[in-house]
C-alpha positions as CSV (number, residue, x, y, z in Angstrom):
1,X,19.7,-6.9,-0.5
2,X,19.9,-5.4,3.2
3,X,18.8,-8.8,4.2
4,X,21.6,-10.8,2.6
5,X,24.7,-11.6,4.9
6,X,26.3,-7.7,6.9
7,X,27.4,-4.6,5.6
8,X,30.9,-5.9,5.9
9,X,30.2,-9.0,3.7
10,X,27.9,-7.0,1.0
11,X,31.1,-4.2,0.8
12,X,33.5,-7.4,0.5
13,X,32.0,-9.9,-1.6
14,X,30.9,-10.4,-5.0
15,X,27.8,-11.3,-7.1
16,X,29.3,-13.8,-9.0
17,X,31.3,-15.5,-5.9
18,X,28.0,-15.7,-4.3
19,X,26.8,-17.6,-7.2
20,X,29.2,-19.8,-8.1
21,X,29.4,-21.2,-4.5
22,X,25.8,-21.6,-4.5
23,X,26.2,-23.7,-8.4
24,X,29.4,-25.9,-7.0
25,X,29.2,-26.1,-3.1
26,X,25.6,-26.1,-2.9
27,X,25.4,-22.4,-0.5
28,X,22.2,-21.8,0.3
29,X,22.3,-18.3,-1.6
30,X,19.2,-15.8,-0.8
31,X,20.3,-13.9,-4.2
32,X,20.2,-17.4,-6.5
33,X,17.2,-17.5,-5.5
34,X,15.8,-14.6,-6.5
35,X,17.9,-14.5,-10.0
36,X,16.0,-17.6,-10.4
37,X,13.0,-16.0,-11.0
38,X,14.2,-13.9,-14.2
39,X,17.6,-13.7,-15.0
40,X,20.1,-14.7,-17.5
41,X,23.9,-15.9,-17.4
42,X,26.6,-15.3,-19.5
43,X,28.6,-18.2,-19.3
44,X,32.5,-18.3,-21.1
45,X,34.6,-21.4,-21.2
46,X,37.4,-20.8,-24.1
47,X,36.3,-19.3,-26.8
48,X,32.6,-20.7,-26.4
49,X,29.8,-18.0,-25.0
50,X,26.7,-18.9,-23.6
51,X,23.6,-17.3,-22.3
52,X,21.3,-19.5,-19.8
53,X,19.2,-19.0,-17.5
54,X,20.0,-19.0,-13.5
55,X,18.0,-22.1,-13.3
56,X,19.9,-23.9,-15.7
57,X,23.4,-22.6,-14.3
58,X,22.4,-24.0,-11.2
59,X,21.7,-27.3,-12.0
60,X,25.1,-28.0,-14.2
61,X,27.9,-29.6,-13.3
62,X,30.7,-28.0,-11.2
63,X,32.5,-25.0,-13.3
64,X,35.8,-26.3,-14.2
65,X,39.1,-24.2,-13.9
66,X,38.3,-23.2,-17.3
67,X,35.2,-21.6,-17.0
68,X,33.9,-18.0,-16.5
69,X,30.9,-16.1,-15.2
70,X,30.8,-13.3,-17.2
71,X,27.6,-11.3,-16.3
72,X,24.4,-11.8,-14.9
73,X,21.2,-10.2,-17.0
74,X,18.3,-9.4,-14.9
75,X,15.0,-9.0,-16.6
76,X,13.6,-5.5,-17.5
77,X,10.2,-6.2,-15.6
78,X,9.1,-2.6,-16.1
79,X,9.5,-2.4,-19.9
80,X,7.9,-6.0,-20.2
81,X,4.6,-4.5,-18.2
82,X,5.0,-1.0,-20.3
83,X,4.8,-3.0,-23.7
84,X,1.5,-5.0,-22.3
85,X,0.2,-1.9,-20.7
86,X,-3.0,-1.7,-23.0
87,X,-4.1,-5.0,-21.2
88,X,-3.9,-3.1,-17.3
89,X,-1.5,-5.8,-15.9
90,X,0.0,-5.2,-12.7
91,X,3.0,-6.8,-11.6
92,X,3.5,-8.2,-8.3
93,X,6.7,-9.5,-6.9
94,X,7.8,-10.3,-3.1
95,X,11.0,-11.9,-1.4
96,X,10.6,-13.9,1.5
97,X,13.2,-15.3,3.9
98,X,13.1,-17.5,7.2
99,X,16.0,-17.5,9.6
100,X,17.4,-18.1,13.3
101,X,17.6,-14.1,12.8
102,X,15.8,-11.5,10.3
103,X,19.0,-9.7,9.4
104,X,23.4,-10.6,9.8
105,X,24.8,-14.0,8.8
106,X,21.9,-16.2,9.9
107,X,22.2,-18.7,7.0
108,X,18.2,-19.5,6.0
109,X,15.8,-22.0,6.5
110,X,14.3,-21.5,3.4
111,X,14.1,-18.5,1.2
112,X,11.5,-17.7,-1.7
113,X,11.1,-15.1,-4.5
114,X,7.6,-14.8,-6.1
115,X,6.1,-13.0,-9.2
116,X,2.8,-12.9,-10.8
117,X,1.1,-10.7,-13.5
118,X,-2.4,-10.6,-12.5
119,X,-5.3,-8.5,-14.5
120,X,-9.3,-7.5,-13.4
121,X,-11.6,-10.5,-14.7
122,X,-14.1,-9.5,-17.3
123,X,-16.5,-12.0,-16.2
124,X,-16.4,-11.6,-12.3
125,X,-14.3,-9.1,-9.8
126,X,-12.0,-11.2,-9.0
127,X,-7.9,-11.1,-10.3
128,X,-6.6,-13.7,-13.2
129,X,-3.3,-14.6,-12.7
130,X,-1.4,-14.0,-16.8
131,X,1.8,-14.9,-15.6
132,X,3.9,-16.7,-12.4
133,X,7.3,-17.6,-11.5
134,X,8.0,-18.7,-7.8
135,X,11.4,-19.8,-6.8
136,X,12.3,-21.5,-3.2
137,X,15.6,-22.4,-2.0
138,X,18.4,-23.3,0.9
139,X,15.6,-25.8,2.1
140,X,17.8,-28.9,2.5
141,X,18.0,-28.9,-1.4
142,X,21.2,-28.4,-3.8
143,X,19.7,-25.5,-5.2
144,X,17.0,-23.0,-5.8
145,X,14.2,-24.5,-7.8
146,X,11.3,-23.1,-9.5
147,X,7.8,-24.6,-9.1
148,X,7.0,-25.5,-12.6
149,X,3.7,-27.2,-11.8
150,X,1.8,-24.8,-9.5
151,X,3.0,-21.5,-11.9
152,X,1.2,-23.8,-14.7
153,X,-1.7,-24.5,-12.5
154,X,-2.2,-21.2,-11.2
155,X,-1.5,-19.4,-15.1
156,X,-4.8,-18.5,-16.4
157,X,-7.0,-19.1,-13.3
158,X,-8.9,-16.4,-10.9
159,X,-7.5,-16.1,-7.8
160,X,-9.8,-17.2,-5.1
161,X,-9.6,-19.6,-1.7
162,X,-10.5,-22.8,-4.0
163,X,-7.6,-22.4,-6.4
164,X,-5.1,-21.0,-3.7
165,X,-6.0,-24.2,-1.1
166,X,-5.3,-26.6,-4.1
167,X,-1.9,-24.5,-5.5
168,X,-0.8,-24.6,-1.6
169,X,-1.5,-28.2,-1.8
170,X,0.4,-29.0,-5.0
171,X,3.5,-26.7,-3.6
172,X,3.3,-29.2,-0.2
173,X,4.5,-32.0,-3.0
174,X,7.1,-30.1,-4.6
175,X,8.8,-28.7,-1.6
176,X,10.0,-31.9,-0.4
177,X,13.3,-32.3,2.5
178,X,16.3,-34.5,2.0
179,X,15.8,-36.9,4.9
180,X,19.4,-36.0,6.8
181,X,18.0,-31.8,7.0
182,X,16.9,-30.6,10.0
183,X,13.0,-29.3,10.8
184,X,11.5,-30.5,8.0
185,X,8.0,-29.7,8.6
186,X,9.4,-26.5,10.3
187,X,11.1,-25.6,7.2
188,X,8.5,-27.1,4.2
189,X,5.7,-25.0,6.1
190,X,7.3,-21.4,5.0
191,X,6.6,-22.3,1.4
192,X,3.1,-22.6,2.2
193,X,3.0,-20.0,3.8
194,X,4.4,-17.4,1.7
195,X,2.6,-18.6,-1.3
196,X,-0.5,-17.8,0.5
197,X,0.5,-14.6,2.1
198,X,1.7,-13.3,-1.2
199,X,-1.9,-13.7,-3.0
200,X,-4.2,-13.7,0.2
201,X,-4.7,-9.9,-0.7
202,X,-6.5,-10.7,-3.6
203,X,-9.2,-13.3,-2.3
204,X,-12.4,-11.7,-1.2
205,X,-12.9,-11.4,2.3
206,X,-16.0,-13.6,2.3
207,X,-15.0,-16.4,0.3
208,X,-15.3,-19.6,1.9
209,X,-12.2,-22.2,1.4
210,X,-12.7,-25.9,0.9
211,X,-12.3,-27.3,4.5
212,X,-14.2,-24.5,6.1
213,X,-11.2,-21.9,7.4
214,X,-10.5,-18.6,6.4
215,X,-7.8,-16.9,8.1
216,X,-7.9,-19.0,10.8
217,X,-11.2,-19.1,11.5
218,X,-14.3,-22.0,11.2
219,X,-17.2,-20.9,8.5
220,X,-18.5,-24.8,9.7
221,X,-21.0,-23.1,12.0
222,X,-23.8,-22.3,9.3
223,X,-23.2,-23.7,5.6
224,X,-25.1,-20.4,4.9
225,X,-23.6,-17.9,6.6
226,X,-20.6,-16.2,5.9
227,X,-17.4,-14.6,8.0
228,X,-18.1,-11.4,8.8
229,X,-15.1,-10.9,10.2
230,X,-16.0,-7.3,12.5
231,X,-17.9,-9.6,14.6
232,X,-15.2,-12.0,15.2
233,X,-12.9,-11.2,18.1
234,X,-9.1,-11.2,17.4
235,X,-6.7,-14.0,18.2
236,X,-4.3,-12.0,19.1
237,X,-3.9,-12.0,23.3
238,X,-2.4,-9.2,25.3
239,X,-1.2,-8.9,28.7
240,X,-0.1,-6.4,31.4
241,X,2.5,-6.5,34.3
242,X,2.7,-3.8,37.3
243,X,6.0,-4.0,39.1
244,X,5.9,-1.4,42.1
245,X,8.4,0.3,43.3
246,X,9.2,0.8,47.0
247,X,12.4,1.8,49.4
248,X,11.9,-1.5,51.7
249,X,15.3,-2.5,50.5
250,X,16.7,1.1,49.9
251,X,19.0,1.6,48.5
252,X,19.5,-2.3,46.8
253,X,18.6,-1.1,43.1
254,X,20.3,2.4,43.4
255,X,23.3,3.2,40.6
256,X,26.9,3.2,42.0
257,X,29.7,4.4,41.0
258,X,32.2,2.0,39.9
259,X,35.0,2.9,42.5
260,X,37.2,0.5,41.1
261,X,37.4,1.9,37.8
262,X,38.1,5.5,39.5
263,X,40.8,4.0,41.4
264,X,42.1,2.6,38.6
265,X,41.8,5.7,36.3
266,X,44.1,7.7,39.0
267,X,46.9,5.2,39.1
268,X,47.1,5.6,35.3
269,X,47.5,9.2,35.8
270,X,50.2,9.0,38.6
271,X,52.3,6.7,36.2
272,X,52.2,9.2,33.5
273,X,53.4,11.9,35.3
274,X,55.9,9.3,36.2
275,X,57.6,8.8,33.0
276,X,60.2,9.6,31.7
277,X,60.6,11.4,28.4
278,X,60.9,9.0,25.3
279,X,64.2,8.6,23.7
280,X,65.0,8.4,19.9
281,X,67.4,6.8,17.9
């Protein structure tokens, strides 16, 4: 939540404001799409109540005059892992967001909310995925959406390069730009990304992925030889600057005073002393 608009616009502003401009004006809301994930509305119009969820609010037609948000139910994630505790789940969820700026009223390029209950395989030491939601939003799209197909693709599977390149592959098709928004390979590249960021962790370090690249790196070399990956030199580059300091142009670089303001600070001084006392009527 510290990420989503200023203090001044949190302390302001409302939940269900946020919403509801995000269901009828399209807003590219960070918090929609997070409730997409798991959460329930409460929906009134009349004397009719409803309860549906976020995903299904968003997609509706415009709320009328008529209509009310009544409350918002988020899902009780830690009483749903306590009640499947016997099966040693463990829950992982991340929020991810893109923008001109990583905090204040930088309005998105895309935003994503991901959660997966993953389990030890019996069979192998990898991680089975039990359960998956991933939502991705303010992308050039009306609303938040939730990637159906790679939550059923990845349900059920162990997580390794194979099955992430292929899941990354199937998101690429589902996170698809209107034509008139700007960057979209910019912007459809983030999903990609934090898919595979958020289950990277959990792929052994010397798997080998389809076309040959691990973590940036070419396994091409010898089909059968793996990455070791303390032999391999960092891509990251540094650099170093030395600026030396002389008095050639003493004293250009020396603080000053501002004599200005001083001068200015003593007129205001005389002037009060100046004045005369205040009358009241």
């Amino acid at each position: 939540m510290e990420k989503v608009a200023s203090g001044f616009v949190r302390n302001s502003a409302s939940l269900g404001g946020n919403l509801v401009m995000a269901q009828r004006n399209h807003f590219p809301s960070d918090i929609a799409t997070v409730l997409v994930v798991g959460s329930l509305v409460n929906l009134m119009n009349g004397l009719k109540s409803e309860e549906i969820t976020m995903e299904e609010f968003l997609r509706r037609t415009e709320l009328d005059s008529k209509s009310i948000l009544v409350s918002v139910k988020i899902l009780d994630w830690d009483r749903i892992m306590s009640i499947s505790a016997g099966t040693k789940m463990k829950l992982l969820f991340e929020t991810y967001r893109s923008a001109p700026r990583p905090l204040g009223n930088a309005l998105p390029y895309l935003n994503a909310a991901l959660m997966a209950k993953i389990s030890r395989c019996v069979s192998s030491n990898g991680m089975v995925v039990s359960d998956c939601r991933f939502a991705f939003g303010a992308y050039g799209t009306k609303h938040a959406i939730r990637a159906t197909k790679v939550e059923e693709f990845l349900t059920g599977k162990v997580v390794s390069v194979d099955v992430l390149y292929e899941a990354v592959m199937l998101l690429r098709s589902i996170v698809v730009l209107d034509d008139d928004t700007s960057y979209p390979a910019y912007r459809s590249s983030f999903a990609a990304g934090f898919l595979f960021e958020f289950f990277s962790h959990l792929v052994e370090g010397n798997a080998k992925s389809p076309n040959g690249y691990v973590n940036g790196y070419s396994t091409l070399m010898s089909p059968a030889r793996h990455l070791d990956h303390s032999k391999v030199s960092t891509l990251l580059t540094s650099g170093k600057q030395e600026v030396e300091l002389n008095k050639q142009y003493h004293p250009v670089g020396e603080l000053l005073a501002k004599s200005g303001a001083v001068i200015q600070a003593c007129v205001v001084d005389y002037d009060m002393e100046n004045l005369e006392p205040p009358i009241y009527l």
